[in-house]
Every structure is written in structure tokens, then in C-alpha cells.
N, C-alpha and C positions, 0 to 999 in steps of 0.2 A: 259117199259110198255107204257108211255106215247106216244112214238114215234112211236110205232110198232100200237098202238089205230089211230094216226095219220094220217100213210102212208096209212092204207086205203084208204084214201081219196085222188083220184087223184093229187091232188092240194096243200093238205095241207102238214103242216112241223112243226116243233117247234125248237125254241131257247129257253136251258133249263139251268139255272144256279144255281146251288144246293151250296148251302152253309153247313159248318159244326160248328157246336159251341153250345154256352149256349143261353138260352132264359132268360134273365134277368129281362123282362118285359112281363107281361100278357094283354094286352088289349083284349077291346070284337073285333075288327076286326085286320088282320093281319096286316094290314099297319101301326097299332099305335103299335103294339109291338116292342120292341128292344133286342138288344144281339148280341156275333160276329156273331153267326148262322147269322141274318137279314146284317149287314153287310159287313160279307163275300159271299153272296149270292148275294148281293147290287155290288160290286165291281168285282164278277167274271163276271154279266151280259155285268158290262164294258166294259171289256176286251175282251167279245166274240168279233169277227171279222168274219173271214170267218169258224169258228167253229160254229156246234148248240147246242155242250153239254159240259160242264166241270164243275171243282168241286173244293172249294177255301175252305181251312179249316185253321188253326191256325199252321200247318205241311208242311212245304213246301217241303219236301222231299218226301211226301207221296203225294201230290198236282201233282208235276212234274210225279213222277211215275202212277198216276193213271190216268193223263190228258193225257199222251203220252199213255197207255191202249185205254181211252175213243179214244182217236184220230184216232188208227187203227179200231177199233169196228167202227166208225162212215163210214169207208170207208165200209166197210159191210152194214150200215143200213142206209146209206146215200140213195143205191141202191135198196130198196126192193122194188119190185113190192107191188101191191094192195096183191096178191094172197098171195104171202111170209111175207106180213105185220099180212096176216091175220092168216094163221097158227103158227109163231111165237106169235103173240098174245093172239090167245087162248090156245097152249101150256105154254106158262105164266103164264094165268089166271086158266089154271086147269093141273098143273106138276104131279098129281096123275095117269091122265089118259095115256096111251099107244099109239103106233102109230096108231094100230085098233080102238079105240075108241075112237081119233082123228079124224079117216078116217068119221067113222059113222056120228059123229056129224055135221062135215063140209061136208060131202057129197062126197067125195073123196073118190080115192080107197090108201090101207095103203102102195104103193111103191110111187104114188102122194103125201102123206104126209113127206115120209121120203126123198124122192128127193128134196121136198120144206125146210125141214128144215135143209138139207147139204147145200143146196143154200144159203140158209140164214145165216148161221150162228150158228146155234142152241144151238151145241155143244160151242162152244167157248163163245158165249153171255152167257151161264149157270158159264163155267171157271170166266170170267170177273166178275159176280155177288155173286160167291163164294172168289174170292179174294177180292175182295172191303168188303164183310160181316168181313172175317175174320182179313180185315188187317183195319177197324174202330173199331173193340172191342180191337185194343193195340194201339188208341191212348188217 
């Protein structure tokens, strides 16, 4: 979501290090909280290099599998145009809605929407976010 909000914009990009863990610590801003969550997030940033997204949890089996996922997905969203940032995007943000009702919203006709979302990725970024959902509720 982040990225796809992103590419919009000519220019912009994001470098995104997602940690997984406990929150051990509550303060009123995030930088004084602690937990692996804050330090596995702290350490994958690290470690980015010529990567802009991965995911460090307390699992390194699921780490390695899911950063090798993230790393072919990234060659898909590495590339998206403005236009395909943005249909991906808003099919994101409203998954109830249809190719047609897609097409309305964004101003497009509904074989424009479904061409842009083969290009992008659509299908497959949905695959990726359904196995991450399913394979974090068994760690």
C-alpha cells in the first residue's frame, strides 16, 4: 500500500523495514517504545542495501521465505508506472469494488483497468498478501 501510494509520484520511493515481535514497552511516542517488534525492524533497516522492503521477525525460516517472495514482488513494483501505481492502489484501498467500478472511479475504460492490473501485478501482489496473512497467524 505504502509503495503503490508512493509510485505515484514521479520521483518518489520508499525504503520499508517491517519488523515482527512483541511490544514490550508503551511510550507516548514511537521512538521511546521497545520490544523485538522495534528491534527487529531497527536491524532489518540495516541490512537494507539495494533492497526497499523486507521483513525481520524472531523466525528465520519464514524471514528467508518471505524476503525471497518480497524480492521477486519488488521486481514487479520496483517498475510501476504512475498510472499502474495508481490503480493498484486504489484497488487496495477499495478490494470490494469490480473492474467496472474501478474503471468509473478512475476515469478509465474497464479493459484499461484490467490491462493495468495484469501489468502490475495485481493478481499475484493479492497471492503474496494472502500468504504472509496466513503464514503470520502460525508464528
Amino acid at each position: 500500500m505504502i509503495k503503490s501510494t508512493l509510485k505515484q509520484f514521479k520521483l518518489l520511493d520508499v525504503r520499508l523495514a517491517i519488523g515482527l515481535g512483541d511490544k514490550t514497552y508503551k511510550a507516548k511516542t514511537i521512538t521511546e517504545s521497545n520490544g523485538s517488534a522495534f528491534i527487529n525492524s531497527g536491524e532489518c533497516f540495516e541490512s537494507l542495501k539495494k533492497h526497499t522492503l523486507a521483513l525481520k521477525s524472531n523466525f528465520e525460516i519464514f524471514d528467508v521465505t518471505i524476503n525471497t517472495i518480497i524480492g521477486l514482488a519488488n521486481l514487479t513494483m520496483n517498475s510501476w508506472s504512475i498510472t499502474s501505481s495508481t490503480i493498484i492502489n486504489t484497488a487496495l484501498n477499495k478490494p470490494k469494488l469490480n473492474q467496472k467500478q474501478l474503471a468509473e472511479l478512475l476515469g478509465k475504460s474497464q479493459s484499461n483497468i484490467s490491462e493495468g492490473l495484469k501489468r502490475a501485478g495485481y493478481d499475484e501482489i493479492l497471492k503474496l498478501l494472502n500468504y504472509y496473512n496466513t503464514q503470520v497467524k502460525t508464528l
